[in-house]
N, C-alpha and C positions, 0 to 999 in steps of 0.2 A: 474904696471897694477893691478886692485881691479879684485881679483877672488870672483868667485860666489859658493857659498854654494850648496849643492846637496837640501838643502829645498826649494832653490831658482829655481831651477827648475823646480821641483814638482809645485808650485805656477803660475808658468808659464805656463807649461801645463794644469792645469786643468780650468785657464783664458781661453786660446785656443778652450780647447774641450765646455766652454759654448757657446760664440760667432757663435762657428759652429753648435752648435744646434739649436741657434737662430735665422740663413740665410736659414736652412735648415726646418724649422716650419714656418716661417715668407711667403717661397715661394712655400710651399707643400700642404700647408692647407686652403688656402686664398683663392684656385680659385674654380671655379665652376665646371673643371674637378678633378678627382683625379689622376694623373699618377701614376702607379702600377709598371712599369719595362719598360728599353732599349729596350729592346728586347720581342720578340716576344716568344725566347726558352727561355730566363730568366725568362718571367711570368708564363710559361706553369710548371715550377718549383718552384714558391712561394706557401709557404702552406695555405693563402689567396684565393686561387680558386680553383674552382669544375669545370671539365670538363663535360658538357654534356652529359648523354648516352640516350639509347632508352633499355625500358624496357616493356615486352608484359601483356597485362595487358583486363580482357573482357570489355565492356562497363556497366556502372552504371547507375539507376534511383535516382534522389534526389526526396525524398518526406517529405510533412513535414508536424507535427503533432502537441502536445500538451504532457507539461508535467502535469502525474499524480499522484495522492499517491498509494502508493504498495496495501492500504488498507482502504477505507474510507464509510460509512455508514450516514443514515439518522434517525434520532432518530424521531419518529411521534408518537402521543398522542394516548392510547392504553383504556382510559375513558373520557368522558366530564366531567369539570370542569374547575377550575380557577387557573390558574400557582401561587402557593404558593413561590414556590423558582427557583431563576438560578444561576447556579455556576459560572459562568463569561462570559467572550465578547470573542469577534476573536482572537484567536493567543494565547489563554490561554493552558495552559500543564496541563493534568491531567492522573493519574494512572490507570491502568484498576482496576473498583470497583467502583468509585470513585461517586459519586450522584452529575449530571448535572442537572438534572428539576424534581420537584415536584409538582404534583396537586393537590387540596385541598381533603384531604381522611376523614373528620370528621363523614360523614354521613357512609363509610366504619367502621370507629372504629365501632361505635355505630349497625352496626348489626354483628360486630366480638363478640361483648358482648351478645346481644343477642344470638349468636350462642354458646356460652360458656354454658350460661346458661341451653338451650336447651339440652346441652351435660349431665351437671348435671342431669336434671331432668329425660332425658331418662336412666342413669345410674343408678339413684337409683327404677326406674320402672323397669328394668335390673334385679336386687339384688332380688329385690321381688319377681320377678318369678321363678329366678330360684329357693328360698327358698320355692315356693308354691310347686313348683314341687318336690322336694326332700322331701319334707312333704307326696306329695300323693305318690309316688313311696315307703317311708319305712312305710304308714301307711294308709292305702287307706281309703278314708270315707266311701265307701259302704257296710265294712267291720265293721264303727262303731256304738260303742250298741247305743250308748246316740243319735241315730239317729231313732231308734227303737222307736215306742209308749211303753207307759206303763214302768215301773221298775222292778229292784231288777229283781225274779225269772219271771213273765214274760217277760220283755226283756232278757234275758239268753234263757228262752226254745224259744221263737222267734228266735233270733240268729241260735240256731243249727235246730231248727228243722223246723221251719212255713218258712222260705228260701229254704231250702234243698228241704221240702215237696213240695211247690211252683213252686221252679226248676224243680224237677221232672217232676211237671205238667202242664208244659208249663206257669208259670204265673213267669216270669222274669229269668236273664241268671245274675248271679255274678261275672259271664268272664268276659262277653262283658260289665257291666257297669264301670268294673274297669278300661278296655281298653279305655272307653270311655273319663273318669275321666284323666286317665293318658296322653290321647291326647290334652283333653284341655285345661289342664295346660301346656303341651310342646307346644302349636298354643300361648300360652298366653307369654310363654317366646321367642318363634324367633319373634312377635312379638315388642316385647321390645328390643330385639335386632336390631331388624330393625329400628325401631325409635333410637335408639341411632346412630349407623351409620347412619341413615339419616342425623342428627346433625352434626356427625362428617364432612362428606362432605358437609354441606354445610360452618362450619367453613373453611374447603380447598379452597372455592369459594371465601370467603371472602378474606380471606389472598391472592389469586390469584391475586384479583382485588387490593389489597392493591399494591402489589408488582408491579404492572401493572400502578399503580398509580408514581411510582420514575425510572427513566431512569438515569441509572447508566454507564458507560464508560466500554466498550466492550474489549478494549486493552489500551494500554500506547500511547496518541495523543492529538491533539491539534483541538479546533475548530473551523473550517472552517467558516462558517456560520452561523446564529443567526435569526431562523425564526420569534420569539416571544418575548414579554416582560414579564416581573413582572406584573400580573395583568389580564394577557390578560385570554377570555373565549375559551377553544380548545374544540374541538368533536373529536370522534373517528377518527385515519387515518391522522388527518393535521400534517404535519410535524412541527415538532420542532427546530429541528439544524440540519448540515453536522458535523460529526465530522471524521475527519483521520489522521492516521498515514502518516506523511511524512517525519520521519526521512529515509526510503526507498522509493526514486522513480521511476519511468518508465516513459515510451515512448508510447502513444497510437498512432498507424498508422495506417491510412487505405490505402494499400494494392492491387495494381488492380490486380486481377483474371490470368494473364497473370505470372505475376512476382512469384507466387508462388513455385514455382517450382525450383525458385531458395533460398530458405528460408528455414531452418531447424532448431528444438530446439537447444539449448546451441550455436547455431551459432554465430559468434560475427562481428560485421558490424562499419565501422567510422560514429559518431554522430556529429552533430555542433549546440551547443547549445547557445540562443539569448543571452544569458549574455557574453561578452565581445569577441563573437565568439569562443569559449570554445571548443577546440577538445577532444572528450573522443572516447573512445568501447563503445558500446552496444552488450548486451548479448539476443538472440531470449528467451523470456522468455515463453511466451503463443501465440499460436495460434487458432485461434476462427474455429471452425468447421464447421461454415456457412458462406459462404456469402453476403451481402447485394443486394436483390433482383432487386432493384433499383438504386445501384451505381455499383453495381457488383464488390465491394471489400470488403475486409479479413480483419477485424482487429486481427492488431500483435499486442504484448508488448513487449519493448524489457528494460532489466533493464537498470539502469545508475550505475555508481560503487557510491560507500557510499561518500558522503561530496559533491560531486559535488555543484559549486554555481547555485541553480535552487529552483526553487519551482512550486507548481502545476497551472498551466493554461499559463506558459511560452511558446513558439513556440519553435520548434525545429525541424532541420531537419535528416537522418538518409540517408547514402546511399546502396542501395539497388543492387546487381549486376543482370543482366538480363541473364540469361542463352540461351536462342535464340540470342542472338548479338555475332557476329564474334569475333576473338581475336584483338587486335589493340596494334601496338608497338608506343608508345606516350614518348617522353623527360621526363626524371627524373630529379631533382633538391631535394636538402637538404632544407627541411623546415626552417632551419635557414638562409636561402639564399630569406629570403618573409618576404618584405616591406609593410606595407600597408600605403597606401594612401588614407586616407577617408576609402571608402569602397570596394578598388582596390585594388590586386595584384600585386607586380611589384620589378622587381629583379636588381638588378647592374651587364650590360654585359661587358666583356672587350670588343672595338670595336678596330676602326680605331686609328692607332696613341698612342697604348697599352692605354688609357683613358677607363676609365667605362662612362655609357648611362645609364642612368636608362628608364629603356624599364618597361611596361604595359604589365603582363600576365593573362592569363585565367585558373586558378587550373583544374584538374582533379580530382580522388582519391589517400587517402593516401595510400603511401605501406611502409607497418611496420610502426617504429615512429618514424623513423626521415626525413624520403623522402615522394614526392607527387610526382602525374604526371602533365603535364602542356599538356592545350589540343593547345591551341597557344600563340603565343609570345615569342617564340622559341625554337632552332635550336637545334639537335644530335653534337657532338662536339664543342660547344659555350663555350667560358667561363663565368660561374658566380663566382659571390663575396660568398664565402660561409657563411660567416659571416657578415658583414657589420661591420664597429663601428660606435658610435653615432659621432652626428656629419657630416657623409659623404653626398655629394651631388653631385650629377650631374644634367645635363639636358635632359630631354627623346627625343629620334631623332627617328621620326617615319622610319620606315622602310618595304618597300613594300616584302621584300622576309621573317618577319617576322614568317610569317606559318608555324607550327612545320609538316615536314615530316612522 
């Protein structure tokens, strides 16, 4: 009799264990239900499903908004003239500093020069005076001979005596015309001063409007908008570009007057943002102080966290909890237990016959990050698929007692 090798075995067996994997994939996976377990206690123990609860939770308002930039401005033309220069188109990056639009400043230069000039000239009219004045103040002319008629010894006995004589008798005062002399060389030199600063501000004016002429980047952003071309004529006031920051964005919401009350700074609320239904936090960033008269709502901001896929003028909505609505105990489920179907909802129940249904549900709010509430489409003690794997299917079997208690 041929005996068999202990390799021979082994070979045998692991022939075995393929074949059975293969009646068991061939008949498990094929159909349209998935059968899960025997029994009914044996699936309530597979680590494949979530048993239903009811968790209390207030009621919510879904409202929805527009995404914005943290921080964004309108650059408009601050002179008339002719757009000399543009630093680029939409979507372009530039540093804060940076020189976006330029208007034609030629006619500026040209009275900056004159204004220079003006500076000189009242400077050296400056100089002047003050030397006139330090002239009369150590050497007063009413006091000089060579002003005197006549020479030699008549001007001398003039000087001391035909003045003095004079004074005495009322025919001129040697005080008052020195005082006089010395005030109008000091009216000659503030004078001169003042024309020199006059000059000087008006070169400030110049240069004002110079500066006033190049609109330069306020912070570190990108441009939105592009009002104007290379060429074009602007007046005071038309705007120019949109330029902003959106590497930080927000949520602008308007807010009805009612719900307020339930909204508080640093507060943090679940957001759903249009790009691929995107769930983040939102943070109550700012709350506006008024109002609107006529819709009779608040605008909030509420931030988005850094990176998010979003950009400005995206739709998004934000939910809001209302503080007047009752409490409500509503079905929880694991967010990893949500199928979407198009633009549905819809979870794998175990039913009848331990097989999963894929049933149709209606979400609530999120609680925490990995559960949601379900407002219908089922039941407190139901089992879900907590995870699904790819691949699975069933068929949805509508059901009249579906309404979550």
């Amino acid at each position: 009799m041929k005996k068999f090798t202990p390799e021979v075995f082994r070979y045998a067996a692991c022939l075995l264990c393929l074949v059975i994997s293969a009646e068991v994939g061939a008949s498990g996976f094929g159909e349209s239900s998935y059968p899960l377990a025997t029994s009914t206690a044996q699936a309530a123990n597979q680590p494949g499903l979530f048993t239903v609860t009811n968790t209390n939770t207030g009621a919510a308002v879904i409202l929805g908004g527009s995404v914005v930039p943290y921080r964004t401005v309108t650059l408009s033309a601050q002179l008339p003239g002719q757009i000399r220069y543009l630093a680029g188109i939409e979507g372009d990056w530039f540093e804060a500093g940076e020189l976006l639009v330029a208007v034609d400043d030629d006619e500026l230069r040209a009275r900056r020069q004159q204004a220079l000039a003006e500076i000189g000239n009242s400077a050296y009219d400056m100089s002047n005076a003050q030397v006139q004045y330090g002239k009369e103040f150590m050497a007063p002319q009413s006091r000089d001979i060579g002003k005197m008629p006549g020479m030699g010894l008549p001007s001398l006995f003039d000087q001391f005596f035909t003045r003095n004589v004079g004074s005495g008798m009322g025919y001129g005062n040697p005080w008052l015309e020195r005082q006089a002399d010395l005030y109008s060389y000091r009216s000659r030199l503030g004078k001169a001063q003042g024309q020199h600063w006059g000059a000087y501000s008006r070169l400030q004016e110049v240069e004002a409007k110079l500066r006033d002429s190049r609109s330069v980047a306020p912070f570190t952003g990108v441009i939105v908008s592009k009002l104007v071309e290379q060429g074009d004529i602007v007046q005071p006031g038309q705007p120019l570009l949109h330029f902003a920051d959106t590497r930080d964005l927000q949520l602008r919401i308007e807010v009805p007057a009612r719900l307020m009350r339930s909204l508080r700074r640093d507060m943090v609320v679940p957001a759903v943002l249009d790009v691929g239904d995107r769930h983040v936090n939102a943070r109550v960033a700012q709350i506006f102080p008024v109002a609107d008269t006529a819709r009779h709502t608040v605008t909030v901001k509420f931030d988005l966290p850094i990176g998010v896929p979003a950009a400005p003028g995206m739709y998004a909505e934000v939910m809001v909890p209302d503080a007047d609505a009752p409490i409500q105990s509503l079905p929880m489920i694991p967010a990893s237990a949500i199928l979407w179907r198009g633009s549905l909802p819809a979870v794998f129940v175990l039913g009848q016959n331990n097989k999963t249904e894929l049933r149709l549900i209606r979400l609530g709010e999120s609680v925490g990050d990995n559960h949601v509430t379900v407002l219908s489409g089922i039941r407190s003690g139901e089992q879900v698929v907590a995870a699904p794997p790819a691949g699975m299917s069933s068929s949805w079997k509508s059901d009249s007692n579906d309404t979550a208690q």
